[in-house]
C-alpha positions as CSV (number, residue, x, y, z in Angstrom):
1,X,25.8,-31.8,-2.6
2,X,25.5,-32.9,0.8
3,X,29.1,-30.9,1.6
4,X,27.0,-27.8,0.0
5,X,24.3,-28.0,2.5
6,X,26.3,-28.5,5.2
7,X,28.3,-25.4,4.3
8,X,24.7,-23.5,4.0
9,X,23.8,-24.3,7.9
10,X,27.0,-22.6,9.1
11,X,28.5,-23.2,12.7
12,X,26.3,-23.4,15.6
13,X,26.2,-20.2,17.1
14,X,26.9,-17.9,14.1
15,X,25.0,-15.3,13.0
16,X,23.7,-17.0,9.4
17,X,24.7,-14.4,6.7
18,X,22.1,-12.6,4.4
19,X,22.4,-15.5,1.7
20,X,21.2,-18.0,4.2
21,X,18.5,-15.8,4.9
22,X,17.0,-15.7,2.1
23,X,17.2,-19.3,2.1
24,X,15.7,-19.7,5.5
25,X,12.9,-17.6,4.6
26,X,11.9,-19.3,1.2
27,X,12.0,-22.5,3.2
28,X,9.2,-21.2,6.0
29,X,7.2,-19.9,3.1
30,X,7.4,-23.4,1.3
31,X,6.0,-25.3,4.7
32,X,3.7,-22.9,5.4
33,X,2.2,-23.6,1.7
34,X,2.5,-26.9,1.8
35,X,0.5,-27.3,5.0
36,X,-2.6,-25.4,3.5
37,X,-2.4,-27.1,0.2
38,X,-2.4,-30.3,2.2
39,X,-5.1,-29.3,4.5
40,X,-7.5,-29.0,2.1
41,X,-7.0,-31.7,-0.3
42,X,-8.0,-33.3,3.2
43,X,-11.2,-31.5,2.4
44,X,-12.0,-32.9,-1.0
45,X,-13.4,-36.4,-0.4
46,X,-15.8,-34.8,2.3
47,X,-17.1,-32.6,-0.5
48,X,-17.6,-35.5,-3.2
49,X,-19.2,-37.7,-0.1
50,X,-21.9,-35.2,-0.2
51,X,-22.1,-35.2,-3.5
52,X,-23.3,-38.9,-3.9
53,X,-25.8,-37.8,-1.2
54,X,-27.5,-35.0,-2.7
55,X,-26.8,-33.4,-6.3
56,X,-27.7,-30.4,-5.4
57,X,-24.6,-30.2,-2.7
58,X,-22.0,-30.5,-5.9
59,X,-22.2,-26.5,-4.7
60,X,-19.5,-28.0,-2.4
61,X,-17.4,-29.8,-5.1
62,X,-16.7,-26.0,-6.7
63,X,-16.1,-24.4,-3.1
64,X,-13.1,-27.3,-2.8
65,X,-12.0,-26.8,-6.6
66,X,-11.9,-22.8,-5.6
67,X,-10.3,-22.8,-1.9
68,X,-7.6,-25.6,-3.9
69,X,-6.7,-23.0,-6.7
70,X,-6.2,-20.3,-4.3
71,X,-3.3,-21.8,-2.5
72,X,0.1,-20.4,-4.0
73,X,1.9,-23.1,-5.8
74,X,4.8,-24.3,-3.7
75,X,7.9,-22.7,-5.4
76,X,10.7,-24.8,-6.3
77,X,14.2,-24.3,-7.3
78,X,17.4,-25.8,-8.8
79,X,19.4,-28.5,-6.7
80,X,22.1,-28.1,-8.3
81,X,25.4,-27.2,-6.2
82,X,26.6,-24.4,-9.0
83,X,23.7,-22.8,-9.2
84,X,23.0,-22.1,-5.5
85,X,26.7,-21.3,-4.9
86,X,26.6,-18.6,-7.4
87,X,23.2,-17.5,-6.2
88,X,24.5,-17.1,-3.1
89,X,27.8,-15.7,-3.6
90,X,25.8,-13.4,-5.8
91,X,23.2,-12.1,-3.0
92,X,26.3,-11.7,-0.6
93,X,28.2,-9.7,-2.6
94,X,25.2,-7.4,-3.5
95,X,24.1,-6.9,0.1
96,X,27.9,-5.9,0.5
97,X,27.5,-3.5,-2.4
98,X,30.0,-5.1,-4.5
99,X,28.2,-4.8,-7.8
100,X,30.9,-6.1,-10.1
101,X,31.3,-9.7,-8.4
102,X,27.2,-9.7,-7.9
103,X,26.6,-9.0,-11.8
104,X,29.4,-12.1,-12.2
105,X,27.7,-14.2,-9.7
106,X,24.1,-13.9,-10.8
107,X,25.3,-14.3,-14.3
108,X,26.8,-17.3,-13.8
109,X,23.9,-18.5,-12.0
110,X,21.5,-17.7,-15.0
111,X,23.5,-18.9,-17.4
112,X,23.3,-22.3,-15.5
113,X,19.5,-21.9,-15.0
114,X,19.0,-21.8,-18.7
115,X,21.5,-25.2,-19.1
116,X,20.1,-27.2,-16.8
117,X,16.1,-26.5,-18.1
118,X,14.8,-27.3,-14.9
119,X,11.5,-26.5,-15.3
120,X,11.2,-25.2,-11.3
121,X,11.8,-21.2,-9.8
122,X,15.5,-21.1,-10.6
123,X,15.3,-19.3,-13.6
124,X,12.9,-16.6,-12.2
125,X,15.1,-16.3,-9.0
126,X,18.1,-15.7,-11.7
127,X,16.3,-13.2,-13.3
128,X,15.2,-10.9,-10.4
129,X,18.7,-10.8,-9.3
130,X,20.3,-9.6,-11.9
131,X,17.4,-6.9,-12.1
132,X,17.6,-5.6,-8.7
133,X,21.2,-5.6,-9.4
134,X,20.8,-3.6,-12.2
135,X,18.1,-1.5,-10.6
136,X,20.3,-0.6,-7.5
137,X,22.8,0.6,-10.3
138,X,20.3,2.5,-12.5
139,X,20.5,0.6,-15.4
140,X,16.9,0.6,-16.2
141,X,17.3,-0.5,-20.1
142,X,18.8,-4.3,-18.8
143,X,16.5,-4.0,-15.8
144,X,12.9,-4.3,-18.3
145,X,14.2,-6.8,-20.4
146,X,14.2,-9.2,-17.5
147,X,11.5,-8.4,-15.8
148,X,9.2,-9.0,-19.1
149,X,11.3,-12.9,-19.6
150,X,10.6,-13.3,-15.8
151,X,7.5,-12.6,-16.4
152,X,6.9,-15.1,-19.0
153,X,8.8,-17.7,-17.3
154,X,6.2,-17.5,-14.0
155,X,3.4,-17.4,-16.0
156,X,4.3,-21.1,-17.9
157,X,5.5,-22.6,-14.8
158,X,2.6,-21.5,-12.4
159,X,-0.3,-20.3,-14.8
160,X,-1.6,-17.1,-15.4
161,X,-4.0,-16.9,-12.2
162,X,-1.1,-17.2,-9.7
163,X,-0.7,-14.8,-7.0
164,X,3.1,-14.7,-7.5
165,X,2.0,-14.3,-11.6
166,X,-0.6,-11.6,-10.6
167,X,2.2,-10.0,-8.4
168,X,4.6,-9.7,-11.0
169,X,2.5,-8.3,-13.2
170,X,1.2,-5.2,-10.8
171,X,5.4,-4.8,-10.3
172,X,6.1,-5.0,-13.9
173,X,3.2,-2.5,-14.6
174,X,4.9,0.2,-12.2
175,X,8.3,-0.3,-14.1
176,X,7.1,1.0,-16.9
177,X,5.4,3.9,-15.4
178,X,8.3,4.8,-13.2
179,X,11.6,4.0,-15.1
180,X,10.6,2.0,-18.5
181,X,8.6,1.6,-21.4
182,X,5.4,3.7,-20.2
183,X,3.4,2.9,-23.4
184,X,3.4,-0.7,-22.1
185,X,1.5,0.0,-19.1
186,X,-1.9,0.2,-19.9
187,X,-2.3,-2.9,-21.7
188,X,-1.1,-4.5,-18.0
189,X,-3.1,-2.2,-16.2
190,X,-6.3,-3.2,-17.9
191,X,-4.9,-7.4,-17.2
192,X,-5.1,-6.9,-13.5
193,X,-8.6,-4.6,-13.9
194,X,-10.0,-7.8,-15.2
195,X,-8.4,-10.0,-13.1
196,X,-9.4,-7.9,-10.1
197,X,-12.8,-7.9,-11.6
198,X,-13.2,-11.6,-11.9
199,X,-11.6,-12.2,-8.2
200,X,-14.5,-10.1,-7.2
201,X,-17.4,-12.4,-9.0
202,X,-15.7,-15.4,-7.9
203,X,-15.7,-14.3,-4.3
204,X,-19.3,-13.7,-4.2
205,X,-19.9,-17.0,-5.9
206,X,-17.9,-18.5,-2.8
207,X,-19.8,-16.5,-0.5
208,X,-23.2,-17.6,-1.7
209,X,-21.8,-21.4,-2.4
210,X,-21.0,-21.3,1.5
211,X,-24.3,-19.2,3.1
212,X,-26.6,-21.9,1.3
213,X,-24.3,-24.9,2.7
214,X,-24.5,-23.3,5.7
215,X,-28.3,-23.2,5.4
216,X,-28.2,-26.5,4.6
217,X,-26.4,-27.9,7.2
218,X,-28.5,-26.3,9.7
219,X,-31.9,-28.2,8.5
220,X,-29.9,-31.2,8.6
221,X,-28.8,-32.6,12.6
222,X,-27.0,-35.7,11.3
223,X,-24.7,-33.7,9.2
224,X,-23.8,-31.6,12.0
225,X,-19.9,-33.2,11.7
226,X,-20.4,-32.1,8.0
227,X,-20.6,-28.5,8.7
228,X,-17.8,-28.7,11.2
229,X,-15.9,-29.6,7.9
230,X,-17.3,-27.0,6.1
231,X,-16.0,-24.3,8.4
232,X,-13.1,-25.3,8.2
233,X,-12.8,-25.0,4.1
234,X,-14.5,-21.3,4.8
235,X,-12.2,-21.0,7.1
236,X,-9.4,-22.1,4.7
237,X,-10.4,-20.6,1.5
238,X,-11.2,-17.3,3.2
239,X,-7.2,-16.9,4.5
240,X,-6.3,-18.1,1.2
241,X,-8.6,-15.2,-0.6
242,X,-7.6,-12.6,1.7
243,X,-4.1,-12.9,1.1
244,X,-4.1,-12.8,-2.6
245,X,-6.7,-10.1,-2.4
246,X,-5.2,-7.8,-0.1
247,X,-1.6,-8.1,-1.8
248,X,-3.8,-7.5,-5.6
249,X,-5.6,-4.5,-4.1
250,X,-1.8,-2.8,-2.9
251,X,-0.7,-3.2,-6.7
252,X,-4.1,-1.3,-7.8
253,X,-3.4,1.2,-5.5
254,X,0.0,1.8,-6.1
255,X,-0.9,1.8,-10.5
256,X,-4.0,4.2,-9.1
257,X,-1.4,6.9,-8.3
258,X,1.2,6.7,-10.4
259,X,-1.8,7.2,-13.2
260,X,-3.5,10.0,-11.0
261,X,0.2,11.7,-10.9
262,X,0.2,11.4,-14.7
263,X,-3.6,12.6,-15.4
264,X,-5.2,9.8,-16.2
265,X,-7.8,9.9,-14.1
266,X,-10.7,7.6,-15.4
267,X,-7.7,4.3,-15.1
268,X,-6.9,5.8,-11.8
269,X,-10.4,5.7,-10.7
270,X,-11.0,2.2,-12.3
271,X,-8.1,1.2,-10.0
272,X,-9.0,2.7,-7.0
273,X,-12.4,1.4,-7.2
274,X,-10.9,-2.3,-7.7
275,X,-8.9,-1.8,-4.9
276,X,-12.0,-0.7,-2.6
277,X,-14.3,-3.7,-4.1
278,X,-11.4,-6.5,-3.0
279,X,-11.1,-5.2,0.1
280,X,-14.9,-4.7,0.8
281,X,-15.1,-9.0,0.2
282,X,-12.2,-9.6,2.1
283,X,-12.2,-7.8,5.0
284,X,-14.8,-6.1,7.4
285,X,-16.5,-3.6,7.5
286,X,-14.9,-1.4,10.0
287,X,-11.1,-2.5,8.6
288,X,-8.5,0.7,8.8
289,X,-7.6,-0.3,4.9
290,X,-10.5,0.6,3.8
291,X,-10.5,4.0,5.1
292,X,-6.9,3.7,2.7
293,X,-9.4,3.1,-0.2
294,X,-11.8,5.5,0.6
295,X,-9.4,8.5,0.9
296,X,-7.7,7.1,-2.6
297,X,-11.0,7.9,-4.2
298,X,-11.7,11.6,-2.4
299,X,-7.9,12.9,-3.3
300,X,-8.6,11.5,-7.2
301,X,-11.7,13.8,-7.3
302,X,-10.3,16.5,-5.8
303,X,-7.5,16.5,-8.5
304,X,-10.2,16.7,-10.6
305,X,-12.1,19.7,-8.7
306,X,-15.0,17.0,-8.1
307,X,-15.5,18.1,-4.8
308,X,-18.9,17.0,-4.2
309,X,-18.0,13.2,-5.4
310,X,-15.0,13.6,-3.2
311,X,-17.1,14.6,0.0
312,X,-19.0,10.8,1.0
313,X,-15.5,9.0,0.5
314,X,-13.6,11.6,3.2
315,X,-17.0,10.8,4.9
316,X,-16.7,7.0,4.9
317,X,-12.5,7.3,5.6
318,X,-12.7,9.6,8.5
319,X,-16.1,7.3,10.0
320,X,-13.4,4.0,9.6
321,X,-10.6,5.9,11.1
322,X,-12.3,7.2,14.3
323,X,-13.9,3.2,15.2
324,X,-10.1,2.3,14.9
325,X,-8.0,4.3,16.2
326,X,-8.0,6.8,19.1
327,X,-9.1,10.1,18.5
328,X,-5.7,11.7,19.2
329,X,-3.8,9.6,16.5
330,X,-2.7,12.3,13.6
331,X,-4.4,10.0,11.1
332,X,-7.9,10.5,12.9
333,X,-6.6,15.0,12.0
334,X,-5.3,14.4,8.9
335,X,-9.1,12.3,7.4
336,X,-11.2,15.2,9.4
337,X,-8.9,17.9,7.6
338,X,-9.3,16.3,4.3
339,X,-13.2,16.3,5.0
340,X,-13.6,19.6,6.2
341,X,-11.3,21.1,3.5
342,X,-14.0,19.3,1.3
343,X,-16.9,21.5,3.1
344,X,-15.5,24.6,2.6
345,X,-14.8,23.9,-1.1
346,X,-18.3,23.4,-1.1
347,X,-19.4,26.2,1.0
348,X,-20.5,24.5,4.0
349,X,-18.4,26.6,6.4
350,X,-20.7,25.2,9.5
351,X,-19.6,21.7,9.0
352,X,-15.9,22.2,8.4
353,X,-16.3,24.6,11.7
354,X,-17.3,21.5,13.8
355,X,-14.6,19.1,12.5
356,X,-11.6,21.6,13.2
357,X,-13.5,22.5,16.4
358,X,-14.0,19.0,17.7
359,X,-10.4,17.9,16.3
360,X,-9.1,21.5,18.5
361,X,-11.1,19.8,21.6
362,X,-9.8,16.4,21.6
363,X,-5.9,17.6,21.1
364,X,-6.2,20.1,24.4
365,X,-7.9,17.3,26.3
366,X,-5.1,15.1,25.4
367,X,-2.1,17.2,25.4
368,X,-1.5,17.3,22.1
369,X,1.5,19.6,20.9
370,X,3.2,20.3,17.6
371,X,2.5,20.1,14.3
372,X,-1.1,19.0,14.5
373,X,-2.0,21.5,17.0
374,X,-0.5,24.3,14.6
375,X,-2.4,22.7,11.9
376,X,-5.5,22.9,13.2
377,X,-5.5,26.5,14.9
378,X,-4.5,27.8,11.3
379,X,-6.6,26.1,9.3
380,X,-9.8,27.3,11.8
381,X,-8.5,30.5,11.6
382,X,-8.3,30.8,7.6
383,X,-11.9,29.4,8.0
384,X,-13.3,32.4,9.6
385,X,-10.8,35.0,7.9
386,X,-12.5,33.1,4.7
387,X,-16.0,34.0,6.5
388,X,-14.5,37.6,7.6
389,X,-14.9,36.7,11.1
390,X,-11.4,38.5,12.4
391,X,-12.0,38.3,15.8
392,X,-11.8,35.1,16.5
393,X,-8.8,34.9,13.8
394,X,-6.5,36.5,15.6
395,X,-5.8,34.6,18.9
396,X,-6.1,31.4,16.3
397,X,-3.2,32.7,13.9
398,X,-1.3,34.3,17.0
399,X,-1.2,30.5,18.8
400,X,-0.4,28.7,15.5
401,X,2.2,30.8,15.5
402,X,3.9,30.1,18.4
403,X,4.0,27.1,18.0
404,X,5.6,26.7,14.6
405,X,8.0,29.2,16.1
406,X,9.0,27.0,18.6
407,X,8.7,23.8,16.1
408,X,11.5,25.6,14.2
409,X,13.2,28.6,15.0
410,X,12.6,32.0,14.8
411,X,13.8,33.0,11.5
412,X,12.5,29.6,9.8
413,X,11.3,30.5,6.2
414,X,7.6,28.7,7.2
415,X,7.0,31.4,9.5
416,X,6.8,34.2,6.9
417,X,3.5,33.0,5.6
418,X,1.8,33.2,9.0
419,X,3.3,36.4,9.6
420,X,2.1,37.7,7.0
421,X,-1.7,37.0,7.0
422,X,-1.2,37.5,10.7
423,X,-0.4,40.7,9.9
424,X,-3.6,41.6,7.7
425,X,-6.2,40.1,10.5
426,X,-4.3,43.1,12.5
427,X,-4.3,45.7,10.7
428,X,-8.2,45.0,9.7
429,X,-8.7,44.7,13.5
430,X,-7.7,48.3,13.8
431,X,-3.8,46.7,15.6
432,X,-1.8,48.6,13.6
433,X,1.6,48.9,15.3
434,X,1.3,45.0,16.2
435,X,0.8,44.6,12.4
436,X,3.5,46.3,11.5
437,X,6.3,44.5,13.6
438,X,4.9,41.3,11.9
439,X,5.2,42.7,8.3
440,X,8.9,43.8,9.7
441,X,9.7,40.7,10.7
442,X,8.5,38.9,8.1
443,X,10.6,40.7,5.6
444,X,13.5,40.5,7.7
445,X,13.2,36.5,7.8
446,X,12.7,37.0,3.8
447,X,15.9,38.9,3.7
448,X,17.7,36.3,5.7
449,X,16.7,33.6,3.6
450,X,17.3,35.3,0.4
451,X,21.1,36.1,2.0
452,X,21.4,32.2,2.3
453,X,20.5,31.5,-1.2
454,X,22.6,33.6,-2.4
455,X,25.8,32.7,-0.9
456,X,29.0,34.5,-0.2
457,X,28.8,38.0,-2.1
458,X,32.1,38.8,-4.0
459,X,33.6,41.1,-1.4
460,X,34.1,38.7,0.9
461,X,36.9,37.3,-1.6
């Protein structure tokens, strides 16, 4: 054994190799939950202290219990030499992309997981393995089958709460929209809805466990060390929330999609919601992912043609975005696009107006070029043609058209669109011979295209 880890360390000087890695970076993640676990079992006889003082501060007794569940479980695995050497010979031959001595490897190493019984993480470890090795091949009917034991496995060893549990179950739940057993989905989806749900209660609980400490504290000067103490377990069990929360809220989001792609919107929306209630307890209230959330919830409804329901949350996601970032970042143009796309769908041409206006401003001040720039100058100028206001159309389209011209070429296929309507705001503005050398051109750009699809025509043989 001790010849086994030396092997592991490698040389001084070398480079480790991707197995060691992986060892190396299971071993941070085990100190770093170790520390907290330790830091506030620390915490624990303060809270009972109090309790002896005053029953009604047993309040603190369930803020300890809850800040101590929310610690991952330190993950443990295997010591025994065969099984990390094929675990290891197994992740180095699949980072090398030799699939065949992987498969062997990993094999190897499950079938010694299952001998040895060790109740620890070794048998979970096996089990991902072999299906991101199966994965990476598409073999999707061996990958499920794993996943599902896996499954199992974390929830005995670690309990159903666990983040790594909760985790799984969000990754499992995509599977079997993406490349499995879709039927199974729902069932999972409507797990983590509950879970999500409960996660919510339980942080208000906290929140309201800790304000009337805090309140209590404050009346109190000799228990000024007391509340010391008691920052520090908000402190602790607010870190240990927001992790779990934040990683929850990502498998929501991703499940939110994934059902929105497949039209079934009310789960989607229940997801997306979830997703936005985590992150509203866990972070602030000006937090860039929860502009994520909002927009989530305004593309939904307009999938669904709810433009009106969409409108507030493009509202709330551009509002985020622009106290976060600077106003020349192309996330700040694509939340005001979304928003005033939203106006016009619901007639409110002067709004959408002043966000493409404002958004044309800032990019001219700041030297903004490109795509964006394009962007906007088209999308203003199909909000006047949509108003039949021409005139100010024209210079719009002609500039956006430049500069996709010069983005891509001058016989790109994208230009053909904005030739095209370019060449109806001319003709309507009484330009005829400058409309028809755009029609010209954009059906000679057509015919060059459709020359390249085709391919070589049989007389050149």
């Amino acid at each position: 054994m001790e010849e086994e880890e030396k092997g592991s360390q490698g040389n001084d000087g070398d480079e480790p190799s991707a197995a060691e890695s992986v060892v190396a970076r299971r071993s941070r993640g085990y100190r770093r939950r170790r520390s907290a676990y330790h830091r506030l079992q620390f915490l624990l006889p303060f809270a009972w202290n109090l309790y002896t003082m005053k029953p009604k501060v047993k309040s603190l007794l369930a803020v300890g219990a809850l800040a101590l569940s929310l610690c991952s479980p330190i993950e443990a695995y295997a010591d025994t030499g065969a099984w990390q050497q094929y675990t290891r010979a197994g992740e180095a031959a699949l980072s090398a992309n030799n699939y065949g001595v992987a498969e062997k490897n990993f094999t190897l190493a499950l079938s010694e997981a299952e001998r040895s019984g060790a109740k620890d993480m070794s048998l979970c470890r096996s089990l991902e393995n072999l299906a991101n090795l199966y994965g990476a091949r598409g073999q999707f009917a061996k990958v499920e089958p794993l996943l599902e034991r896996q499954l199992r496995v974390k929830e005995k060893l670690l309990g159903s709460e666990s983040s790594e549990v909760v985790s799984q179950v969000g990754k499992l739940t995509v599977f079997y929209l993406t490349h499995g057993t879709a039927g199974k989905a729902d069932r999972l989806s409507n797990l983590l809805l509950a879970f999500a749900d409960k996660k919510v209660k339980e942080q208000q609980a906290l929140a309201d466990h800790l304000n009337w400490l805090g309140q209590l504290f404050a009346r109190q000067p000799e228990w000024a060390e007391s509340g010391n103490l008691l920052k520090r377990v908000e402190e602790a069990t607010h870190k240990a929330c927001a992790n779990q929360h934040l990683e929850l809220s990502a498998s929501l989001d991703a499940l939110g999609n994934l059902y929105k792609q497949r039209g079934k919107y009310a789960l989607s929306e229940r997801l997306f919601k979830n997703a936005l209630a985590l992150r509203q307890k866990t972070l602030s209230a000006g937090h860039l992912a929860l502009a994520y959330s909002y927009e989530n919830l305004g593309n939904l409804y307009v999938a669904q043609g709810k433009n009106d329901l969409a409108e507030p949350f493009f509202k709330q996601a551009l509002d985020v975005t622009e106290k976060t970032l600077q106003p020349q970042r192309p996330e700040v143009y694509t939340r005001l696009d979304n928003l005033a796309r939203s106006y016009v769908s619901l007639g409110q041409y002067a709004e959408a107006e002043s966000l493409y206006k404002r958004a044309l401003a800032v990019m001219e001040k700041s030297g903004t070029s490109g795509r964006d720039l394009s962007a906007v100058c088209l999308a203003l100028a199909q909000l006047y043609i949509k108003q039949g206001k021409l005139a100010p159309a024209e210079p719009l389209l002609k500039r956006g058209l430049s500069i996709v011209e010069a983005a891509n070429g001058p016989q790109h296929a994208c230009l053909v669109p904005v030739l095209e309507t370019y060449a109806d705001v001319l003709e309507k503005n009484n330009h005829a011979p400058e409309a028809a050398r755009a029609r010209a051109r954009a059906r000679a750009i057509q015919g060059i295209a459709a020359t390249s699809a085709a391919g070589p025509s049989g007389s050149d043989f």
